[in-house]
N, C-alpha and C positions, 0 to 999 in steps of 0.2 A: 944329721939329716938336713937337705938344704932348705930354704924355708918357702915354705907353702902361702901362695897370697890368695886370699877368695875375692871375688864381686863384690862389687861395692853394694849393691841392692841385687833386688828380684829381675828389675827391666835392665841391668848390667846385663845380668844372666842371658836372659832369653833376649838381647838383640844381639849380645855375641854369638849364642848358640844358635839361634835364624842365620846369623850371615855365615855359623860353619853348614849349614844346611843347605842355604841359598846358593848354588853355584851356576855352574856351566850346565850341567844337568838340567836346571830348571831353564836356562833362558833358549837352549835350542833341543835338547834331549826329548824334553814333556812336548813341544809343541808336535815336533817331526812325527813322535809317536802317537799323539793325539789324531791327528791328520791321517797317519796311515792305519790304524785302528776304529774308526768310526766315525771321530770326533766324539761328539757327545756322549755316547755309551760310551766310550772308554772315559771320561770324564766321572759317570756316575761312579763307575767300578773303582777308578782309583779313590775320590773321596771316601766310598763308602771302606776301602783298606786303609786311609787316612786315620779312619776314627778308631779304628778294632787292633789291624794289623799290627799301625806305625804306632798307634797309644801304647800298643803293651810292648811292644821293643822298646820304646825308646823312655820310659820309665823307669823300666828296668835296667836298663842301662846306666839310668844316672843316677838311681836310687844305691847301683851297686858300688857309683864311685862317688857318692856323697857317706854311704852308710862307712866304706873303708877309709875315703879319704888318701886314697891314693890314685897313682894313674892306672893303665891299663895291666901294666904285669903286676905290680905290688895287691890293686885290686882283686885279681883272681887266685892269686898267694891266698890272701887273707880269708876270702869263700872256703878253697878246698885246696890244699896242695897237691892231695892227686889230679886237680883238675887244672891248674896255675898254668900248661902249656896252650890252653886257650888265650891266655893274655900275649903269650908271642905269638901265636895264629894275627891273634888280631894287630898285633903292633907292624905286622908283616905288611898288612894292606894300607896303610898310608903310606909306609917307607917305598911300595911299590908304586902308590899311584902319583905321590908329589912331583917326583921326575917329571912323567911325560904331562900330568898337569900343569906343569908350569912351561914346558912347552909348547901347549896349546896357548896357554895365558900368553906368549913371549907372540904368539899367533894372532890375538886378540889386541895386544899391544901396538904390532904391527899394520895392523889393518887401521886404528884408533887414528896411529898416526898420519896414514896415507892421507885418509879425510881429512883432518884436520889440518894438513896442508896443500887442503885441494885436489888432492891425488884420486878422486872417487869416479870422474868420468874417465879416468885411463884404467881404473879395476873393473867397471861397468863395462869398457868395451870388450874384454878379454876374460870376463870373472874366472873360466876355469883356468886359459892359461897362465893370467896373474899368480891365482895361488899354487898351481904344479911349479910354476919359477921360483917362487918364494922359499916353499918348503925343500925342493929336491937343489937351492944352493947349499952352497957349506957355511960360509962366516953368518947372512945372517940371521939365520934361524936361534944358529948359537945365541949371535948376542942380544937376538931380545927377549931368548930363554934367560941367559944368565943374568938380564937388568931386571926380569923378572922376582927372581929367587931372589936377588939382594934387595930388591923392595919389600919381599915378603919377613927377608932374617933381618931387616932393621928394626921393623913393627916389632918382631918379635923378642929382640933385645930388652923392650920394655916392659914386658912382662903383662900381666894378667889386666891387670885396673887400667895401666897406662898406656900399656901395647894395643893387646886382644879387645878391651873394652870400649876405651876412647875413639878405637876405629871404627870398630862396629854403630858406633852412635852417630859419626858422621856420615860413612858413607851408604848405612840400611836406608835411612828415610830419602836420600839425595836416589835411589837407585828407584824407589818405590817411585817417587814423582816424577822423572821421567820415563821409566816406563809406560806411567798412568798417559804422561801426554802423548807420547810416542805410540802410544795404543789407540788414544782417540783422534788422533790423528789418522793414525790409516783405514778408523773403521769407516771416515766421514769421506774417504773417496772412492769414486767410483766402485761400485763392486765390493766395497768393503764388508757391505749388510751381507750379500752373499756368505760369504767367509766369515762373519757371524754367527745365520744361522747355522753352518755346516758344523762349528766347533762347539756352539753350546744342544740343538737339538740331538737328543738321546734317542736314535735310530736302533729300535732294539734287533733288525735285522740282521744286525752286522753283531750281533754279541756270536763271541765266541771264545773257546778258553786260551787260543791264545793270543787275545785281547786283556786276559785278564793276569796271563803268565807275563806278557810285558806290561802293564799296571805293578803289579808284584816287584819285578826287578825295577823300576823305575823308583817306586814305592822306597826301597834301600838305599838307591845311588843319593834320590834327593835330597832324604833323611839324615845321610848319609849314619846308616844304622850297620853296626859291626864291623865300623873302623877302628875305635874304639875311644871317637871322639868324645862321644857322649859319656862314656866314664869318666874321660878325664876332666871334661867341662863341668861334671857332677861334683867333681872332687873339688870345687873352688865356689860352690853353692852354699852360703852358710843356712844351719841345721832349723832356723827361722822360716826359712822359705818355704811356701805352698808347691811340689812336687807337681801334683796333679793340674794345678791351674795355670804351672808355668809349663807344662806339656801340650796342654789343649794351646796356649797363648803361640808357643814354638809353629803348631804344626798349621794354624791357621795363618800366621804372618808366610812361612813357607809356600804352603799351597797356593798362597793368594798370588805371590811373585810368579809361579808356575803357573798359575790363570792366565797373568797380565802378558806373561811373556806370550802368551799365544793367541791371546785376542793381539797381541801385535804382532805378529809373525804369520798366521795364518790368514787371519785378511790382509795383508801384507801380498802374500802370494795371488789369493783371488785377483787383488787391484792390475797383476804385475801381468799373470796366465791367465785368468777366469778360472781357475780353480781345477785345472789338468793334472792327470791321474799323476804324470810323469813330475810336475813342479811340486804336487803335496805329496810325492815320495821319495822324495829324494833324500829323504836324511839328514845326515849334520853337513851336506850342502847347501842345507835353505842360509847359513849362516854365512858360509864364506863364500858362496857360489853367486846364489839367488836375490839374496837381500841388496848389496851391491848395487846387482842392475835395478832392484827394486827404488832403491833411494834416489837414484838418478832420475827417476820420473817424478820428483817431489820437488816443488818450489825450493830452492836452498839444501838440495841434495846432501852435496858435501857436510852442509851441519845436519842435519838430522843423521845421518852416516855419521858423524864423529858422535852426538848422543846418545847414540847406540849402543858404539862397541867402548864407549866412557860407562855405559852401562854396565858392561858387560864384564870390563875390564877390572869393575868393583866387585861383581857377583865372583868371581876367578878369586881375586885377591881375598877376600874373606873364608874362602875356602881353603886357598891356599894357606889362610894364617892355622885355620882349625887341623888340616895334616900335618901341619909344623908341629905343634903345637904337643901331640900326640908323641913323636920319639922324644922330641924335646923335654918333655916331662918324666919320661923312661931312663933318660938317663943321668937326668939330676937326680933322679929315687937312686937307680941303682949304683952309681957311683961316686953318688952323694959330690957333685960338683958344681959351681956356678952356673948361671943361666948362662951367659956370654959364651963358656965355653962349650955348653951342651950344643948353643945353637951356632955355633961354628962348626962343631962336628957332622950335627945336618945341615949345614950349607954345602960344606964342601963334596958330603955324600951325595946331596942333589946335583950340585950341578955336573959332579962325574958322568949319574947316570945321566942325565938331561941331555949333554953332549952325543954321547951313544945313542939317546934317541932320535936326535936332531939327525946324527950322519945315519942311520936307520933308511932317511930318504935318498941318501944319495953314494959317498964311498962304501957304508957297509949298507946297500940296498940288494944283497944277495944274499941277508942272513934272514930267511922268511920259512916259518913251519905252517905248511898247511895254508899257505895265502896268506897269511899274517906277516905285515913285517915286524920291528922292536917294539913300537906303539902296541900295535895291536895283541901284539901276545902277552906285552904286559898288564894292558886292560884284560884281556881274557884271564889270566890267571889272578886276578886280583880280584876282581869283582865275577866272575862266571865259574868260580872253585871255592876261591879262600873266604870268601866275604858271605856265600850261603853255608858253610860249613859252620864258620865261628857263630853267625847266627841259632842254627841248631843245636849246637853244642850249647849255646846259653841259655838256649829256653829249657834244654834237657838240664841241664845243671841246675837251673833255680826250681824249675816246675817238677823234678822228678827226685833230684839227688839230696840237695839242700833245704828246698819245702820252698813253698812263694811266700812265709811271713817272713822270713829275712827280708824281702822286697817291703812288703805290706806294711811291717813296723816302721822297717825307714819311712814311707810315705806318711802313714799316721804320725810321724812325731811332730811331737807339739801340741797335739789334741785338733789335729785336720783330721776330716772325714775321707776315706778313699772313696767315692761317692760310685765309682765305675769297678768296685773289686771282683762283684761276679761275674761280670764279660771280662776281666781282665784274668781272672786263674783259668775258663774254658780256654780261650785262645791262647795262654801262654801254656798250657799244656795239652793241648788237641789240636786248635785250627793251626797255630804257628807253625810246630814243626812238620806238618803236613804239605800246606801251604810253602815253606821254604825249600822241602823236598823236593815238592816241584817243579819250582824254578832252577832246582839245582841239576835235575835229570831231564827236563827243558834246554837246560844249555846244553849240557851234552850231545842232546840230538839234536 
């Protein structure tokens, strides 16, 4: 068996497992949705899925790869072997989302760079046709996907304490302080307050359930809950550690990034539009579209445009360490091999696919189901099928088939209190699977 390294501490833990959490997701995903959802109400509704929902997934989650001690497939071997094809369901969803993940990061990359060599008033004059240029070439989409991915399998080379951990410590706190300036920065001009209040006041007019159904999916990509990251990050937690208080610790450093990003991005937009239906709906264009021009109206554009998407660029790469991370441990279990090689094997599988997505935009931009092209159907199939699926299937495994103190023991040992057990068996065996249903026959239609 190959050898298994755990965290050096409890704060190892939970600032690798925040920066597998913190992604792309939270710096333009939460905001765009926030914006076109309510603002505010949709603010309350997700915290209030923060503390219920996302507690008892992701608990459970890593109580069931602390308690096994394996990654994602050995771990649900060891639960139920009738039930062990959950662990490839879920090992399924990182290996599909790394690819075009590191794509976009290779996207994120790209743009880092332009700013930072001045390049931000020629993206500002042109933002959309810059980025339709950029993506629908061929060479280089590719190569700053593939400088991407090999920045991500060197980190990963070093394994768990020296890879996964030492990075997380430097670039969680560097990512948190600029966003904080980058934040109060845009709230203090013109129009900022505006854009303020629109994202923190809770307009209950605008509730609606599907305000609450994207809350819910948002709620999973963030967490990034039923990839099956969180068992495997569980499985490197030694048996010492507080469960419950590194869960609450996780989901608050998370949410807080997903705050930040959007007091910076949505008064961002007020300063830019005054806060137009068409500029706060526009989606994951406020990122590569909108902000752009946005920056150019800032004293020292180009830097604030490079601390950005240097921001950005950090939330990408810690995520992308935490999807590595997940086959990469799959297959040192199952074929009991070195790191080096396991994460050669996902290198190379990345950037295969990574390429097909990249030419997605452009030689093979005729291979599209349904309006989707490569990108987009592999994001749907991953996250809008596989990823509420596996979710269901776990809460139904632990809460109905297995019992929830297989869960419960793992969390008590040591002589911890589970302090939230009875909200946490109703919603892992009532509200969850109900709740994820929905989102699940939500996407469908």
């Amino acid at each position: 068996m190959a050898e298994r390294h755990l965290f050096s501490n409890r704060m190892g833990f939970i600032l690798a497992t925040a920066g597998a959490a913190v992604g792309l997701g939270n710096i333009w995903r939460f905001p765009y949705l926030a914006a076109e959802y309510g603002g505010g109400i949709f603010l309350l509704i997700y915290l209030l899925l923060v503390v219920t929902l996302g507690f008892t997934i992701m608990i459970t989650e890593i109580a069931i790869g602390r308690s096994t001690g394996c990654g994602v497939l050995g771990a649900f071997a060891k639960i139920s072997k009738k039930w062990r094809f959950i662990g490839y369901l879920s090992l399924m969803v990182p290996c599909i989302i790394l690819p075009y993940y590191s794509v976009i990061g290779g996207w994120v990359m790209k743009y880092g760079f332009e700013f930072i060599t001045g390049g931000g008033a020629f993206i500002a004059a042109d933002a959309t046709g810059f980025f339709n240029a950029f993506t629908q070439s061929v060479a280089s989409p590719i190569f700053w996907a593939v400088v991407f991915i090999l920045i991500t399998g060197v980190i990963m080379l070093f394994g768990v304490q020296k890879g996964i951990e030492r990075t997380a410590r430097v670039l969680m706190p560097i990512l948190i302080l600029m966003l904080i300036g980058l934040a109060i920065y845009c709230i203090c001009m013109p129009g900022g307050l505006d854009g303020l209040w629109y994202y923190l006041y809770p307009d209950f007019s605008k509730f609606s359930f599907d305000a609450v159904v994207a809350a819910m999916g948002q709620l999973f990509y963030s967490l990034t809950l039923g990839f099956g990251v969180m068992i495997t990050y569980g499985s490197y937690l030694a048996k010492k550690e507080n469960l419950e208080k590194s869960v609450h610790t996780i989901e608050i450093f998370d949410t807080s990034v997903a705050l930040l990003s959007g007091l910076l991005i949505v008064p961002a937009v007020f300063v830019f539009s005054g806060g137009s239906p068409e500029s706060l709906g526009a989606g994951p264009g406020l990122m590569f579209h909108a902000l752009p021009q946005v920056f150019e109206t800032f004293p020292g554009g180009d830097i604030v445009g490079a601390l950005f998407f240097i921001c950005v660029f950090f939330a990408a790469l810690t995520s992308a360490i935490c999807l590595y991370e997940v086959p990469v441990a799959a297959i040192m279990e199952k074929f009991n091999v070195k790191r080096y090689v396991s994460v050669g094997i996902v290198t190379v599988f990345t950037i295969l696919i990574a390429v097909i997505v990249c030419l997605g935009y452009n030689v093979l931009d005729f291979v599209v189901l349904n309006g989707y092209n490569i990108l987009d159907m592999l994001d749907f199939f991953s996250n809008c099928i596989v990823l509420p699926v596996v979710a269901i299937l776990t809460c139904i495994l632990i809460g109905w088939i297995v019992k929830p103190k297989v869960v419960i023991d793992e969390i008590e040992d040591g002589g911890h209190t589970f302090k939230m057990k009875k909200v946490y068996l109703v919603v892992l065996k009532f509200i969850a699977p109900i709740a994820i249903t929905l989102i699940l026959l939500s996407n469908f239609i």
